[in-house]
C-alpha positions, 0 to 999 in steps of 0.5 A, a space after each residue: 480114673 483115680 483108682 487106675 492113677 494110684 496105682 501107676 505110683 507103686 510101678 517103676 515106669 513112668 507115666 502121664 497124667 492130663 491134668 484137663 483131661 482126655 480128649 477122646 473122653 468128655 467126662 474126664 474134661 475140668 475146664 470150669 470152676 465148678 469142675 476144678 472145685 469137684 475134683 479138688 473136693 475129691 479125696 482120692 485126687 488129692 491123696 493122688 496129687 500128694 503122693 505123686 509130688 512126694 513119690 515121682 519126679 514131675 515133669 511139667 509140659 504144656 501147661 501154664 504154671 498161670 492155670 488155676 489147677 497148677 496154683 492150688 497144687 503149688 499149695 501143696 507142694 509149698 508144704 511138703 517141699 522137704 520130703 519130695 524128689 526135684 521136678 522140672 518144668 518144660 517152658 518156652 524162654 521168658 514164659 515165666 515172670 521172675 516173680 513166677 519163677 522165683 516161686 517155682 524154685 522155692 517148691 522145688 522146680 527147676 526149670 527147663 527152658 527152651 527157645 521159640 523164635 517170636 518173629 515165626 508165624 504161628 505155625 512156624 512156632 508150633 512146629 518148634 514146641 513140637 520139636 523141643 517136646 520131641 528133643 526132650 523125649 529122645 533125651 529122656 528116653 536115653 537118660 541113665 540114671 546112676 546113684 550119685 557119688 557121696 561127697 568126697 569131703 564127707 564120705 559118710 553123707 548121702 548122696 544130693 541127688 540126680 538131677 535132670 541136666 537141664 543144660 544137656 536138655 537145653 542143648 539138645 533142643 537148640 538153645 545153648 
């Protein structure tokens, strides 16, 4: 529901968006082209899509950035780069190309990488996504964020901006 989802961005909290859909809920579901072609033909959605990239932190999980939904908002992001807060994007080690990653970082996405042993069995690996998901909700849950410090060489410049560590993220679910 769109009109509930624009308001999640006036509140402080955070808050998760299914980019598919809900489960439970078959009407919410977008796995065809023609529902892809509806809902980005759809005002509301993208007036949503564009203030959330400019307004919130984005933490991308479990979904490809190969999925054709992900790539149209790639465009989005491709022109307001400028005005938007860092996102992050939750990924296996070596899911993403370089090519793919290159171009996450020219949107602005960092990326956060944590390690799957590819000789487990299926699932084995499962079970390690769901821990570093897990891991990386305990690490968010307990994040402080504090203003930063304006540079010591100028103090009269803005603050860069808090980062999520990824190498604390990146400790925490294993990989070093």
């Amino acid at each position: 529901d769109l009109t509930k989802a624009l308001r999640f961005l006036s509140a402080y909290q955070p808050f998760i968006v299914q980019m598919h859909g809900r489960i439970d809920d078959e009407t919410s579901w977008i796995f065809t082209r023609s529902d892809l072609e509806n809902l980005f033909s759809n005002e509301t959605y993208r007036t949503f899509v564009r203030s959330a990239l400019t307004a919130r932190r984005i933490l991308f999980i479990g979904c490809s950035p190969d999925d054709v939904a992900v790539i149209k908002h790639f465009e989005t992001l491709g022109s307001i780069t400028k005005t938007m807060p860092e996102h992050y994007w939750f990924v296996p080690t070596h899911e993403l190309n370089i090519a793919r990653e290159t171009e996450l970082g020219k949107v602005g996405i960092n990326i956060v990488e944590y390690s799957i042993d590819d000789s487990a069995s299926n699932l084995e690996k499962n079970q390690q996504h769901t821990n570093a998901i897990i891991h990386l909700f305990d690490y968010l849950e307990t994040f402080q964020y504090s203003e930063p410090e304006p540079d010591p060489i100028n103090p009269m410049a803005g603050p860069s901006g808090a980062r999520l560590p990824p190498n604390r993220v990146q400790a925490s679910t294993g990989r070093a």
